[in-house]
NUNU-313172 format. One record per residue: residue number from 1; x, y, z of N, C-alpha, C in turn. Coordinates in steps of 0.2 Angstrom, whole numbers. Layout:
N
ATOM   n   nxx   nyy   nzz  caxx  cayy  cazz   cxx   cyy   czz
ATOM NUM     X     Y     Z     X     Y     Z     X     Y     Z
...
//
This chain:
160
ATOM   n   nxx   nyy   nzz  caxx  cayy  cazz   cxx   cyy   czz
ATOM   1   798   187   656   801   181   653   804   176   658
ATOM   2   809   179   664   811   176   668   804   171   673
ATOM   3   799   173   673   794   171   676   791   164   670
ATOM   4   790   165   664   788   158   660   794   153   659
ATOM   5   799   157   662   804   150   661   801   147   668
ATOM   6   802   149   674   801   145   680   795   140   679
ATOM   7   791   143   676   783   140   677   786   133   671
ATOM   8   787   135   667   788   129   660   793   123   665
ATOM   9   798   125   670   802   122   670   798   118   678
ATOM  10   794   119   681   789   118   688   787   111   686
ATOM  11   783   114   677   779   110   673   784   103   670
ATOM  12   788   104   671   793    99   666   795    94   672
ATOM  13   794    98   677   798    93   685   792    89   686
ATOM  14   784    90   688   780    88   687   778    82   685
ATOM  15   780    82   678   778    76   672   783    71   673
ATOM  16   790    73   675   794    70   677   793    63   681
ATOM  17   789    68   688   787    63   693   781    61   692
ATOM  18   777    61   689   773    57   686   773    52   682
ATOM  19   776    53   678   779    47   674   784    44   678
ATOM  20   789    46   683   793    40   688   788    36   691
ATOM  21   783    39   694   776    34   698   775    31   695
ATOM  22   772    30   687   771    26   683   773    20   682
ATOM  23   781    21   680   785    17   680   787    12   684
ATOM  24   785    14   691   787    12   696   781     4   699
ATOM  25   776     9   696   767     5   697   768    -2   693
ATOM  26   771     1   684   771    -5   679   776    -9   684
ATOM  27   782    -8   687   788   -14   686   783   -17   693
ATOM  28   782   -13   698   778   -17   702   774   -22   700
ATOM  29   768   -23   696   764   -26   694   769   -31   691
ATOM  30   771   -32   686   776   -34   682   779   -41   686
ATOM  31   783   -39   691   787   -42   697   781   -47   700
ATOM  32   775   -44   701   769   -46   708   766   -53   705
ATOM  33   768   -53   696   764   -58   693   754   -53   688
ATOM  34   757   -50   692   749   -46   687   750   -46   681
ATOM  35   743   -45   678   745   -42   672   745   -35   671
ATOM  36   745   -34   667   746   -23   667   739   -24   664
ATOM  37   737   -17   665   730   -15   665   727   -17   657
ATOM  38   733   -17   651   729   -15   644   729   -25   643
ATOM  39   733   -27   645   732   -35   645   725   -38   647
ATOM  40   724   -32   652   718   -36   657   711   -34   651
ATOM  41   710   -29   650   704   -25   645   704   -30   637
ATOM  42   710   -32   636   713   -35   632   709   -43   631
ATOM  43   709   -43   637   708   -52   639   697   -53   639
ATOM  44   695   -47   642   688   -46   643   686   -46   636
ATOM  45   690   -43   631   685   -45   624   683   -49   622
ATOM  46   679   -53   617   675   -58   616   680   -61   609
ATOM  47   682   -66   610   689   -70   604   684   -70   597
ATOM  48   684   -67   590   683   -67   586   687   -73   584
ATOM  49   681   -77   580   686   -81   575   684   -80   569
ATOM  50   687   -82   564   685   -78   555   683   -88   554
ATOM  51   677   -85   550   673   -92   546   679   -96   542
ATOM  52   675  -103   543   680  -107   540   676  -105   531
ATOM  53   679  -108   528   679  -110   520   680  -115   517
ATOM  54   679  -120   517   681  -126   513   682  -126   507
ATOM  55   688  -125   501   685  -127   496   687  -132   492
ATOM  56   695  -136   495   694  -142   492   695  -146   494
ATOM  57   692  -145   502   691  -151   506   687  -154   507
ATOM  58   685  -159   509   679  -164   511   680  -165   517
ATOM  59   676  -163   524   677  -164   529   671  -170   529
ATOM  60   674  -173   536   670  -177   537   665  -179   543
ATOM  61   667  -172   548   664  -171   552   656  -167   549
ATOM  62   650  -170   552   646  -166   549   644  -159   551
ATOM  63   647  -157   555   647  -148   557   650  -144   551
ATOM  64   656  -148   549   660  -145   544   658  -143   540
ATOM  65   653  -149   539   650  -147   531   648  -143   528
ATOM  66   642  -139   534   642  -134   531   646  -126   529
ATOM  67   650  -128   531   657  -122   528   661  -127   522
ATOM  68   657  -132   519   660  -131   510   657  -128   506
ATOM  69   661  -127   503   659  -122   497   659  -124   492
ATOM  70   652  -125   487   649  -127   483   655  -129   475
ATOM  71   658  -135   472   660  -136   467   659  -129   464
ATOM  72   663  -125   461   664  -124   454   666  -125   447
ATOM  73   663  -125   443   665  -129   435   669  -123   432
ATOM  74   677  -126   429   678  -121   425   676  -116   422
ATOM  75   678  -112   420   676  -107   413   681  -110   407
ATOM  76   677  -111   400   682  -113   395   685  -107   392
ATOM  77   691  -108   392   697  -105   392   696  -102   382
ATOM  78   696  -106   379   694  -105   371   688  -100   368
ATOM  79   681  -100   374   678   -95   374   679   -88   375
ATOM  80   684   -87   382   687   -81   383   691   -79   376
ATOM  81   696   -82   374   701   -79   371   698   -78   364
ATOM  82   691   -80   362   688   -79   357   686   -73   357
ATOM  83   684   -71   361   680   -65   363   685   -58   364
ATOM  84   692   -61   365   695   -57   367   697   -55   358
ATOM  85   697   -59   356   701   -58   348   698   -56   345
ATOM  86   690   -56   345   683   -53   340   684   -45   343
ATOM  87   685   -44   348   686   -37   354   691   -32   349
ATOM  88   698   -39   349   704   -34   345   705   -33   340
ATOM  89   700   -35   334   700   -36   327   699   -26   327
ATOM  90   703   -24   323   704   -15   321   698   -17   317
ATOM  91   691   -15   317   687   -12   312   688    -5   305
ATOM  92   688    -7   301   690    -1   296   687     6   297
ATOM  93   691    11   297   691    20   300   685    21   294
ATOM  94   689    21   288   685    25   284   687    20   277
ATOM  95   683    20   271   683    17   265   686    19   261
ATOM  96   684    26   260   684    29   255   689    36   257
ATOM  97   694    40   253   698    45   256   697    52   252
ATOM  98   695    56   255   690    61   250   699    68   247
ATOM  99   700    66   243   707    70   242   706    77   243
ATOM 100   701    81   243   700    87   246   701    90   253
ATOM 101   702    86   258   701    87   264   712    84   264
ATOM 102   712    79   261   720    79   261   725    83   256
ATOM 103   722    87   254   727    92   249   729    98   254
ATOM 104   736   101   255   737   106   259   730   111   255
ATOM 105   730   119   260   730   124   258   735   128   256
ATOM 106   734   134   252   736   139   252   740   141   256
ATOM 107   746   146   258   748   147   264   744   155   264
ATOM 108   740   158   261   738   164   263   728   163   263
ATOM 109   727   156   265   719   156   265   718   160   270
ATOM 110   719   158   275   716   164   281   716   171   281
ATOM 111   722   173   277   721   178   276   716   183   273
ATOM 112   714   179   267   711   179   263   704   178   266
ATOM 113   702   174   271   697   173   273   694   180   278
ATOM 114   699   180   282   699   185   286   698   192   281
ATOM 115   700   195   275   700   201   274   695   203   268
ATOM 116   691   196   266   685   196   263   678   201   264
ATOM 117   679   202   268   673   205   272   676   214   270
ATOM 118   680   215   271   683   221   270   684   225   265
ATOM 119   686   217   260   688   219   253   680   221   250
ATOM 120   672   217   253   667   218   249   665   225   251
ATOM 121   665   229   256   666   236   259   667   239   256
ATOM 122   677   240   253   679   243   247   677   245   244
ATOM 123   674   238   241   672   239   235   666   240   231
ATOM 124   662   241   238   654   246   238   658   253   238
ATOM 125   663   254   242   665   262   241   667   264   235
ATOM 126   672   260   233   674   261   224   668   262   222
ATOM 127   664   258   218   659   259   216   655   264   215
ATOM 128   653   269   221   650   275   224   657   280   220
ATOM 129   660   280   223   665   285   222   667   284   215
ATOM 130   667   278   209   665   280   202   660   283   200
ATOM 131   654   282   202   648   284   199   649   292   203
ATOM 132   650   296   207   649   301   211   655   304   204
ATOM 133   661   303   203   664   305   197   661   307   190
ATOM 134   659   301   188   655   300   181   649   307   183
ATOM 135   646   308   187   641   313   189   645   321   185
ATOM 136   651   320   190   653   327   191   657   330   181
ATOM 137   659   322   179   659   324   171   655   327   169
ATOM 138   649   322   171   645   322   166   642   331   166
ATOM 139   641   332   173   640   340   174   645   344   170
ATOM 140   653   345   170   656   347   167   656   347   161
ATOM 141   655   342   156   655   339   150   652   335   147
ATOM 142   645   340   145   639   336   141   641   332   136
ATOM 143   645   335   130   645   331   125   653   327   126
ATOM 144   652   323   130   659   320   132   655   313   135
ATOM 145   649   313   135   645   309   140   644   301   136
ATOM 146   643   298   128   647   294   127   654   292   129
ATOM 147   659   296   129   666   293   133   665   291   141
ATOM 148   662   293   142   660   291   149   659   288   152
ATOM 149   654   287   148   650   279   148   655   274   147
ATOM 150   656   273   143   663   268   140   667   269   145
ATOM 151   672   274   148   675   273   153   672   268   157
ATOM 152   668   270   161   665   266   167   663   260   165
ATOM 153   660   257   158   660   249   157   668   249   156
ATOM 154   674   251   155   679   248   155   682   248   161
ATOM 155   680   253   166   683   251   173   679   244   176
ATOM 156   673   245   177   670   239   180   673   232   176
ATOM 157   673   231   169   677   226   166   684   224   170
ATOM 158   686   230   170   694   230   173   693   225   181
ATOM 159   688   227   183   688   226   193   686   218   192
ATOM 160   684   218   189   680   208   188   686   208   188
//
């Protein structure tokens, strides 16, 4: 550890003294009348000038002229704002309001929707499991077999 300090700090005296020489170079230059070096690289660039534009004057030199720029003619203002008002006019949703689609529901349709499918199962199985009954009367008790029948037209009547 005691060795990375030395070296860091060798490294730190170093930069030191190179940046003093720097220093020293710029105030020289600076004093001597020079310029400093980013002046000079500065200087060798080619001068950029941004195009001229004329546009509400009339020069009268004829180089200038052509840097006008060409009249142009208003936009009418009454056009736009027509167009803006035909744009915001609310076009009508709908005509006609179909009161079915705005009446609540039920509070228990889903449920109902949902346990449909389960209820129609059931009731294939009731069905089987009366007739499977009616059978077994009927084997137990022949002459009972008018009642029977009429049972089961009064159960089905009942399930409707």
């Amino acid at each position: 550890m005691a060795g990375k300090v030395g070296v860091l700090q060798e490294a730190a005296l170093q930069r030191k003294e190179r940046l003093k020489i720097l220093r020293e170079k710029h105030s020289k230059e600076a004093s001597e009348g020079e310029e400093p070096e980013e002046k000079r690289f500065a200087a060798e660039e080619p001068v950029k000038f941004t195009e001229i534009k004329l546009r509400s004057y009339t020069p009268q030199d004829e180089q200038l002229k052509d840097c006008q720029l060409p009249k142009i003619e208003p936009v009418l203002v009454e056009d736009k704002v027509e167009e803006q008002l035909q744009a915001s006019k609310p076009m009508p949703i709908i005509e006609e309001v179909d009161l079915t689609n705005l009446a609540p529901r039920k509070p228990d349709w889903d449920l109902k929707r949902d346990v449909a499918k389960k209820l129609d199962k059931m009731e294939k199985r009731t069905q089987r499991a009366i007739a499977e009954l009616i059978r077994e009367r009927l084997k137990g008790k022949q002459d009972d077999l008018v009642a029977a029948i009429a049972m089961t037209n009064q159960n089905e009547a009942d399930s409707d």
